[in-house]
C-alpha positions as CSV (number, residue, x, y, z in Angstrom):
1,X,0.0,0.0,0.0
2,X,1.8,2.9,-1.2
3,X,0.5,6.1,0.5
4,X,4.1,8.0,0.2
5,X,3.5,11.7,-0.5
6,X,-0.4,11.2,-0.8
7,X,-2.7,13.3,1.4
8,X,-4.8,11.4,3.9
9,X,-7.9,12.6,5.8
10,X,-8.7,10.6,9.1
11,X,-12.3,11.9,10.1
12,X,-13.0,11.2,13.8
13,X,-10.6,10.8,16.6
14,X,-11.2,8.0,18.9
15,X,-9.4,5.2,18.8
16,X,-9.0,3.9,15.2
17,X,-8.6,7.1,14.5
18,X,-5.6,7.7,16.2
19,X,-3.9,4.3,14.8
20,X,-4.8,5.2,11.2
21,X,-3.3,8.4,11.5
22,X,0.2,7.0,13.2
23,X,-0.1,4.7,10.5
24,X,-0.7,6.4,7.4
25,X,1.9,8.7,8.4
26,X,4.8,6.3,9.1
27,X,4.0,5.1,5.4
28,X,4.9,8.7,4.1
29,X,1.7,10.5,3.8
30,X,0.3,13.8,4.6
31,X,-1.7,13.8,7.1
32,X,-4.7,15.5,8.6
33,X,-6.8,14.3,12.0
34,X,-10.5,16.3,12.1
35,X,-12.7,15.9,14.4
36,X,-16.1,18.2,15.0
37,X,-15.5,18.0,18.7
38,X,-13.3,20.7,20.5
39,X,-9.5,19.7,21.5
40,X,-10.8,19.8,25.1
41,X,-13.5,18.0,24.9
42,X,-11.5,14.8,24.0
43,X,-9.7,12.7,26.0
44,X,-6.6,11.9,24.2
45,X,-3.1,14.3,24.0
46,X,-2.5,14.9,20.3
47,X,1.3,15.9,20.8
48,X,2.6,12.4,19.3
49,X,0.4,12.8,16.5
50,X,1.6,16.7,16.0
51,X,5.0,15.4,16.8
52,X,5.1,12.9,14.0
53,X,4.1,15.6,11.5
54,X,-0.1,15.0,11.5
55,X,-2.4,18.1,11.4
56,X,-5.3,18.0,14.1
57,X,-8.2,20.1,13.2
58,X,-10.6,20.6,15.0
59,X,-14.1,22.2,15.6
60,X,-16.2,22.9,12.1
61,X,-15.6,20.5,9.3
62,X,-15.1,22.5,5.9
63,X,-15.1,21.2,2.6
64,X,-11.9,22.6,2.0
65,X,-10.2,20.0,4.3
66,X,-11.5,17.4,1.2
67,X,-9.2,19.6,-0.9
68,X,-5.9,17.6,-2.8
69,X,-6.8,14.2,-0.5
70,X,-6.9,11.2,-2.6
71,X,-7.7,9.1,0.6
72,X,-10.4,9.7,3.5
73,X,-10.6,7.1,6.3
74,X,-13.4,6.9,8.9
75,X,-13.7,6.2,12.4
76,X,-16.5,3.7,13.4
77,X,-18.1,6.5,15.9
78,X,-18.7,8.9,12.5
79,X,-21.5,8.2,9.7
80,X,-21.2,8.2,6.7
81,X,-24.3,10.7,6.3
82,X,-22.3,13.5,7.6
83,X,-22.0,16.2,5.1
84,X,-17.7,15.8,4.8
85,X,-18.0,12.4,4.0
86,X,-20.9,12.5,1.6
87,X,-19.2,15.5,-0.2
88,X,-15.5,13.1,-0.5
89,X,-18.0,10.5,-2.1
90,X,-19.3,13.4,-5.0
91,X,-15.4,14.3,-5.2
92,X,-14.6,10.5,-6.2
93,X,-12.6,10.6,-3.4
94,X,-11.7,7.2,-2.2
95,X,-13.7,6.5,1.6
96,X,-12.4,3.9,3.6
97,X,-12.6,2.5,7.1
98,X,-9.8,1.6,9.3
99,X,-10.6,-1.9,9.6
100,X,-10.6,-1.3,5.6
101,X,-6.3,-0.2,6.3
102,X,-5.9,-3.2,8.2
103,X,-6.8,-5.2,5.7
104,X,-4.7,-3.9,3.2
105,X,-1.7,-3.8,5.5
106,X,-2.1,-7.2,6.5
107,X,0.1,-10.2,6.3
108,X,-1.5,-12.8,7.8
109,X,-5.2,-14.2,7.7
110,X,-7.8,-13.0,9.4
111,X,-10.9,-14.4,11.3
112,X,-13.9,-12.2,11.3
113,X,-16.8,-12.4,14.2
114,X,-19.8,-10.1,13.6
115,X,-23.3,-10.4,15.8
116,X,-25.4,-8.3,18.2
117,X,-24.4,-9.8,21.0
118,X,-21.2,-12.5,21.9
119,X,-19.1,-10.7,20.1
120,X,-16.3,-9.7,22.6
121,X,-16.5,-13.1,24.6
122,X,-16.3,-15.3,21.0
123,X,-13.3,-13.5,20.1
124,X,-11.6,-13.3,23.1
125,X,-11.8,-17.0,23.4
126,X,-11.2,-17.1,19.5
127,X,-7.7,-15.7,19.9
128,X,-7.0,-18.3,22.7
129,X,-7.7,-21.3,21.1
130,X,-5.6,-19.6,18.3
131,X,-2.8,-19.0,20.7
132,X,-2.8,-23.2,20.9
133,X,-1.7,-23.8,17.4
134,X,-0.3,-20.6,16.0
135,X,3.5,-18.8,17.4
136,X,1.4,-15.6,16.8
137,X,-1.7,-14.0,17.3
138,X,-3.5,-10.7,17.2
139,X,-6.9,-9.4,18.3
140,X,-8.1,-6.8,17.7
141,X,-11.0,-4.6,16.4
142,X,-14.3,-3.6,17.8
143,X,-12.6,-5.3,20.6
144,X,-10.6,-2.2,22.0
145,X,-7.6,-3.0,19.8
146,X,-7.4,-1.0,16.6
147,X,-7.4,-4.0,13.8
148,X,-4.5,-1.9,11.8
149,X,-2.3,-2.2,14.6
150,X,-2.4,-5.7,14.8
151,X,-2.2,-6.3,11.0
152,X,0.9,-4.6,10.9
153,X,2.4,-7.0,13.8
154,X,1.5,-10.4,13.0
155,X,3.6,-12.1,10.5
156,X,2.1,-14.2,7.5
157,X,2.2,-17.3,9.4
158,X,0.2,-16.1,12.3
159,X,-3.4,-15.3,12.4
160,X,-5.6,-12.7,13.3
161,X,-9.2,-12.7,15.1
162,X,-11.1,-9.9,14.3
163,X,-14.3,-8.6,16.4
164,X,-16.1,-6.7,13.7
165,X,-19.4,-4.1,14.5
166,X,-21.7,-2.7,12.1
167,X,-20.4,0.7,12.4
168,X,-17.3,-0.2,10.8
169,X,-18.3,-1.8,7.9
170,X,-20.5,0.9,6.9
171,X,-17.8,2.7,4.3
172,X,-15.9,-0.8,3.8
173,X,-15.9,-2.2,0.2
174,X,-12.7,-4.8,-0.3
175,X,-12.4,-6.3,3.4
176,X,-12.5,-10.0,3.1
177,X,-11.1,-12.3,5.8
178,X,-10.5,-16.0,4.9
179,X,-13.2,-16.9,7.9
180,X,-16.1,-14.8,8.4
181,X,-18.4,-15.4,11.2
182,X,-21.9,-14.4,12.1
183,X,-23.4,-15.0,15.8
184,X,-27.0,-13.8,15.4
185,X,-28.9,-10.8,14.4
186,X,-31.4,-8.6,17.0
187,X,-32.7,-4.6,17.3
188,X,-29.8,-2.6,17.8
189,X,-28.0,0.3,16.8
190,X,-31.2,1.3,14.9
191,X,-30.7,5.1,15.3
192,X,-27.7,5.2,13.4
193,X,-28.5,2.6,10.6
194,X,-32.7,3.1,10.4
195,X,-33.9,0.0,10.7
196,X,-32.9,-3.5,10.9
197,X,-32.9,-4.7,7.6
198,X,-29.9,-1.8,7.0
199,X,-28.4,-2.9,10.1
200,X,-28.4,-6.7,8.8
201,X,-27.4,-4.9,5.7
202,X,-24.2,-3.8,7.8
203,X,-23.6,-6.9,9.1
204,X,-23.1,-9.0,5.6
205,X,-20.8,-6.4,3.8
206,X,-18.2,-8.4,6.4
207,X,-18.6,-11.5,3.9
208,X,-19.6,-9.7,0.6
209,X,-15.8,-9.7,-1.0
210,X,-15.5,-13.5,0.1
211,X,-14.4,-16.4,-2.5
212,X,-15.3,-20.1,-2.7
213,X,-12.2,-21.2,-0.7
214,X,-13.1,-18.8,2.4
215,X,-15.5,-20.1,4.9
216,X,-18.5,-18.0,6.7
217,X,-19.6,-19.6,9.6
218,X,-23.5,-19.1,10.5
219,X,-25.5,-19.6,13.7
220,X,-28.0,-22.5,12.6
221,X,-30.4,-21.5,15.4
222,X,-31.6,-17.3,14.8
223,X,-33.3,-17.9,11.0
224,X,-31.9,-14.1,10.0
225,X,-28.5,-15.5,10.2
226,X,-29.5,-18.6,9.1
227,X,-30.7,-17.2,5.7
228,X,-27.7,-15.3,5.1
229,X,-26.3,-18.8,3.4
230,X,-28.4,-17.7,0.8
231,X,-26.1,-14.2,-0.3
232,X,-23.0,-15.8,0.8
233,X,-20.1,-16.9,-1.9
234,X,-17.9,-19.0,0.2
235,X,-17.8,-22.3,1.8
236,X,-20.8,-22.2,4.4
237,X,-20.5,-24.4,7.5
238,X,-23.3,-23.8,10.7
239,X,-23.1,-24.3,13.9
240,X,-26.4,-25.0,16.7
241,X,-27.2,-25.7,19.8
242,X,-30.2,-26.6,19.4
243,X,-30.0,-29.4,15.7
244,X,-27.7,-32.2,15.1
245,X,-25.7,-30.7,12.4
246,X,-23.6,-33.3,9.9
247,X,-21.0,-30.3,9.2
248,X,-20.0,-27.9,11.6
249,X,-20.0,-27.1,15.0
250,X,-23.4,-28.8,17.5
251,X,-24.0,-30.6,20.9
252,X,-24.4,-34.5,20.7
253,X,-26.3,-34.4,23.9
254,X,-24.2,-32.5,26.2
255,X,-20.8,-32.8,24.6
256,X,-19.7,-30.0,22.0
257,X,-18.5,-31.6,19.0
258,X,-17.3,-30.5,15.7
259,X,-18.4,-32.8,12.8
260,X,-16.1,-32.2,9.5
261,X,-15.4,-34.7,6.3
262,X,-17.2,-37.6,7.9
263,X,-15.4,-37.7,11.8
264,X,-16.9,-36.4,14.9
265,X,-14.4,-34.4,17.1
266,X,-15.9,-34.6,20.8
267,X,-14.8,-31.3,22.5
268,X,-15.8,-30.9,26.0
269,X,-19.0,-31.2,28.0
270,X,-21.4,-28.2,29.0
271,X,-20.4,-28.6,32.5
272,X,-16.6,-28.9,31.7
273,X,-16.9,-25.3,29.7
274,X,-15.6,-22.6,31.5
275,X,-17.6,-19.7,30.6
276,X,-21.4,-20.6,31.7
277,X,-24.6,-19.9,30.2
278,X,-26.8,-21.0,27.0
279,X,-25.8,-17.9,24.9
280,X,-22.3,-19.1,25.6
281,X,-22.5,-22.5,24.3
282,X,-23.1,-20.8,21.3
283,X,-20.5,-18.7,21.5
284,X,-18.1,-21.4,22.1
285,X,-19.4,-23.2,19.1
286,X,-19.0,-20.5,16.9
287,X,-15.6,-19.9,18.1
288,X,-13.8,-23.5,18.1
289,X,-15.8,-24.1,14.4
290,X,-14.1,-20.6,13.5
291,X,-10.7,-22.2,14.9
292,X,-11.1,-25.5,13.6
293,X,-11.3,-23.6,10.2
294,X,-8.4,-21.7,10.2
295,X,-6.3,-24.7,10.9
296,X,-6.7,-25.5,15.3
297,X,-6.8,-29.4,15.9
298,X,-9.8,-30.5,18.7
299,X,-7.1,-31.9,21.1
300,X,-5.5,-28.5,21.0
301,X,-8.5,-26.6,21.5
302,X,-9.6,-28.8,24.8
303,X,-7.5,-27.0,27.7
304,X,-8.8,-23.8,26.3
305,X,-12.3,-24.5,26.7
306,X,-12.6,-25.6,30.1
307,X,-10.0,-23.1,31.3
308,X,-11.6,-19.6,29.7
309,X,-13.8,-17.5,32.4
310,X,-14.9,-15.2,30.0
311,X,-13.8,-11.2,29.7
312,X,-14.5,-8.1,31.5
313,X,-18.0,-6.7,31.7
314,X,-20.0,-9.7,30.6
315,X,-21.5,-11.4,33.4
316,X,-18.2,-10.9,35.4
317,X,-18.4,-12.6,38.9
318,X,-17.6,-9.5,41.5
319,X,-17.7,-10.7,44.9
320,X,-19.6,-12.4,46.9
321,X,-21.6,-10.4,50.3
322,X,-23.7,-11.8,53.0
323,X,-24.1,-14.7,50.5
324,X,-25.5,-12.4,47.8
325,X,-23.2,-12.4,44.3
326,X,-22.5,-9.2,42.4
327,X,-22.5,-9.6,38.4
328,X,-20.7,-6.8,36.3
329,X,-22.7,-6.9,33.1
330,X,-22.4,-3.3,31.7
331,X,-21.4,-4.9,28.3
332,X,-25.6,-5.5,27.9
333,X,-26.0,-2.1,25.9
334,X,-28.9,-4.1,24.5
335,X,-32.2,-5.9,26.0
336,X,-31.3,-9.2,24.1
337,X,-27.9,-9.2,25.7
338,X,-29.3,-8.1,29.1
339,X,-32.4,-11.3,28.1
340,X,-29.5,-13.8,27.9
341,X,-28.3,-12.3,31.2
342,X,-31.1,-12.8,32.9
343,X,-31.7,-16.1,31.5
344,X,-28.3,-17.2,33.3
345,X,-29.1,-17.3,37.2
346,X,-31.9,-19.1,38.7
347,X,-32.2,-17.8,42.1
348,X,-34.2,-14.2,42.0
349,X,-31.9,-11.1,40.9
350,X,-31.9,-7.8,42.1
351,X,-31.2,-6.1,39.0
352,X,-29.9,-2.7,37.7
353,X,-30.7,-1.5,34.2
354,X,-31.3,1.9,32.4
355,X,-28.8,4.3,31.2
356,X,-28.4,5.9,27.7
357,X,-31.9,4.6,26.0
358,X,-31.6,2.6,22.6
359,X,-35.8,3.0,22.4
360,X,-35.5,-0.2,21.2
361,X,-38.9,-2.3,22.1
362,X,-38.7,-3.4,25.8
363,X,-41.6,-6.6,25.7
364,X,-39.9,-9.0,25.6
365,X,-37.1,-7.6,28.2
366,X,-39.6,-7.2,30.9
367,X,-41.4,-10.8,30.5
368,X,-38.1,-12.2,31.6
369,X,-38.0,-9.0,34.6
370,X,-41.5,-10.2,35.2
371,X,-40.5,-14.4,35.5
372,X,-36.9,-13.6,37.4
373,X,-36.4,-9.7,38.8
374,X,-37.6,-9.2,42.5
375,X,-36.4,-5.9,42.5
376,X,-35.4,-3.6,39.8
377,X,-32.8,-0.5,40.4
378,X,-33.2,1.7,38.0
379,X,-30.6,4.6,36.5
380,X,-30.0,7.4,34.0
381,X,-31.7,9.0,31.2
382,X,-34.0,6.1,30.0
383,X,-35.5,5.3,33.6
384,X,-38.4,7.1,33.0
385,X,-39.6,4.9,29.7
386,X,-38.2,1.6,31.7
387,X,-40.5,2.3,34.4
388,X,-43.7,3.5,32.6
389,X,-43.4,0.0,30.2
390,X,-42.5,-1.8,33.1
391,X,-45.8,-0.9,35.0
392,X,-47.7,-0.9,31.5
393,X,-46.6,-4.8,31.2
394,X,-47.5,-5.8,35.3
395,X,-44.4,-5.3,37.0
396,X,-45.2,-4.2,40.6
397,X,-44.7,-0.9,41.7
398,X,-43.4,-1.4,44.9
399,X,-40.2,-3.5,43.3
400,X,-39.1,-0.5,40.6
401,X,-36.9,1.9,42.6
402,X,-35.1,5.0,41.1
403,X,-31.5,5.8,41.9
404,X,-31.3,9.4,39.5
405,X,-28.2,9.4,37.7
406,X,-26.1,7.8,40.5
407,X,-24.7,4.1,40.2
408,X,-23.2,4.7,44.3
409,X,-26.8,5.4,45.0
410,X,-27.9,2.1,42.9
411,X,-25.5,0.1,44.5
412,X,-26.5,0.7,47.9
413,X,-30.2,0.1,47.5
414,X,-29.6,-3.1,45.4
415,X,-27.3,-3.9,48.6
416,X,-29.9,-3.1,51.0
417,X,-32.6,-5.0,49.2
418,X,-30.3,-8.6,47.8
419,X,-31.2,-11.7,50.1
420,X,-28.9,-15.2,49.6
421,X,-29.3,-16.5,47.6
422,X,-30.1,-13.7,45.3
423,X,-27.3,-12.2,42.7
424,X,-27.5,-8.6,42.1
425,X,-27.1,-7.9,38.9
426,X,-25.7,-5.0,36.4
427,X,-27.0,-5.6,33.1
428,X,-28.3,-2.2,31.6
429,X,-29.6,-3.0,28.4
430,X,-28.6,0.6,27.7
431,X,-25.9,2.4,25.8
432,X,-23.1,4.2,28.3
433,X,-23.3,7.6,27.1
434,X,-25.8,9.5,29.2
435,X,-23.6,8.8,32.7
436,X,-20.0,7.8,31.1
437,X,-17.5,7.3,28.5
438,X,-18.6,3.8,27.3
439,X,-19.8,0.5,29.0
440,X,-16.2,-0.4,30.4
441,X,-15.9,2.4,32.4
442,X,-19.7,2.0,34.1
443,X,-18.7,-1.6,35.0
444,X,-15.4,-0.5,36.3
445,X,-17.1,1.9,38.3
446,X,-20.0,-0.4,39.6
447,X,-17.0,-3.1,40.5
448,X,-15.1,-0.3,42.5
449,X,-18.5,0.8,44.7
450,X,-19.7,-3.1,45.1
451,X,-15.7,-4.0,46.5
452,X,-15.9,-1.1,49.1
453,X,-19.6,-1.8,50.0
């Protein structure tokens, strides 16, 4: 990829945004960061890039920053509606993503995971089981780790696991990774993509450039993914939880097993799996189908399975109080990922929800509050709607409390109202925004106050 002496325009600057522009400039182009938001309203310190020779603007986007740029790359956080990028598209101007750089940079393979929810945890455990076959491995993406990075550190006889989101391949035409895999589709992110058929749309770009010798990997079990077999060019190969499958990834009665050319390859038991839950058998039978793929061996993949506890933020054991156990779920920005959540623990949860509201339908949310919630803390800007469709759809009054816009103040009236065995439980089915700077730093926060309660 030959960007020497070429002006570059990296619209957005979070954290792709900062790699590409690094990048971009170590490979000898001219450089320019913009982002709408004012210098000190973003986190970062933009010496490095100033010292390397980038120019940050920002405030106002004018046309004229389009001006001589015969490359613009885009930030996941920005649309492609916005005016800059629709006027580079009238230009002829060439609009890319960053994941879109990575994969032109790239030397070895890449694995692709896509989904609503089970992203993070698939390829998490995804680069593990990679880790059991290949000297090196990369992750990175949606994942916190900016996939350009990665694809300029792992050598061609490594591999790469990729967590991909919707948002970043809205301006991506050639990415193509040699595995692509799709965990399910449900309502979300409908605000920035207007409904779900665009979002699915979003989501299948990831395997639109893919050959016959690449492989996309489906999840037999939610019927949108299912029928995405029928758009797909490469090698399709399913994996279920719920069918006997012939070819790919299923559970002969408890035991996960991987059925390819003809041979079963027993895996581990439900029980023996580390991370716990229905919506994680799936996971792990998306990811060890994805491994097995891209060259892992079922003996290697074994230890793996029945020694990953899962990541940060996803139903993330706490402590443990007056017998009462403290989840860490802020990772369920959605209400399906908050449903599987909720589907997980048995014993009555005291559960806090709310935050920055999606306004995606709540129905189906609050028949699983109604069957397994005895008390529900709620928080932030969409507690109002939570609690006028939770009375609407017969939760009780008496077990909705409000803590404002305070997760110390949530804490301690989930504390004061959790019995044993109860679990309270974080799991906001909201977005972040409206309290913090994203869904990691909420569960950090609700880790710290639950540890000094």
């Amino acid at each position: 990829m030959d960007l020497t002496g070429k002006k570059v325009l990296i619209i957005g600057a979070g954290i792709s945004g900062f790699a590409a522009a690094k990048i971009t400039r170590r490979l000898g182009a001219q450089v320019t960061l913009s982002d709408a938001k004012n210098e000190a309203d973003l986190d970062d310190d933009f010496e490095e890039l100033r010292d390397m020779g980038v120019s940050c603007v920002f405030g106002p986007q004018a046309e004229e920053l389009l001006d001589g740029v015969s490359l613009v790359i885009v930030s996941p956080a920005v649309p492609a509606r916005i005016p800059l990028i629709q006027e580079a598209y009238k230009r002829k101007i060439r609009v890319a993503s960053e994941v879109e750089l990575a994969y032109r940079l790239k030397k070895a393979p890449i694995c692709a995971v896509t989904g609503t929810n089970g992203k993070t945890t698939t390829v998490t455990l995804l680069g593990l089981l990679f880790e059991s076959h290949y000297d090196k491995v990369g992750v990175g993406g949606n994942i916190g780790v900016p996939l350009s990075e990665v694809a300029l550190e792992i050598p061609a006889d490594g591999y790469i696991a990729a967590e991909i989101s919707s948002y970043q391949m809205e301006v991506t035409e050639e990415f193509h990774p040699h595995v692509a895999t799709v965990l399910n589709v449900t309502p979300d992110h409908i605000v920035r993509h207007g409904s779900i058929e665009e979002y699915q749309r979003m989501k299948e770009r990831m395997f639109a450039q893919q050959k016959g010798k690449d492989f996309l990997v489906l999840n037999y079990d939610d019927e949108r993914v299912k029928d995405m077999a029928n758009r797909a060019s490469a090698h399709v190969v399913f994996f279920s939880r719920q069918v006997h499958l012939h070819e790919g990834a299923y559970l002969e009665g408890d035991m996960l097993t991987i059925a390819w050319n003809g041979e079963d390859y027993p895996l581990c038991t439900i029980s023996e799996l580390g991370i716990k839950g229905a919506h994680n058998v799936e996971n792990a039978l998306a990811a060890v189908m994805t491994a097995f793929l891209a060259g892992c061996t079922a003996d290697e993949m074994v230890p793996v399975l029945k020694s990953f506890r899962g990541v940060e933020h996803r139903i993330e054991y706490v402590r443990t109080l007056d017998g009462v156990e403290y989840y860490n779920d802020s990772k369920a920005t959605n209400t399906d990922s908050a449903i599987k959540a909720l589907e997980t623990f048995d014993n009555g949860i005291v559960l806090l929800a709310g935050g920055d509201d999606k306004m995606t339908d709540l129905t189906d949310f609050l028949s699983r509050v109604k069957e397994r919630v005895t008390d529900m803390v709620l928080i932030g800007a969409a507690a109002d709607r939570f609690e006028q469709e939770a009375l609407k759809n017969g939760y009780p009054a008496e077990h909705i409390h409000r803590a404002g816009f305070s997760m110390e103040e949530a804490v301690k009236i989930a504390h004061s109202l959790a019995k044993a065995p109860q679990v309270v439980l974080l799991s906001p089915a909201c977005a972040s925004f409206d309290m913090y700077n994203g869904m990691a730093e909420r569960g950090r926060n609700f880790k710290d106050l639950v540890n000094k309660l």
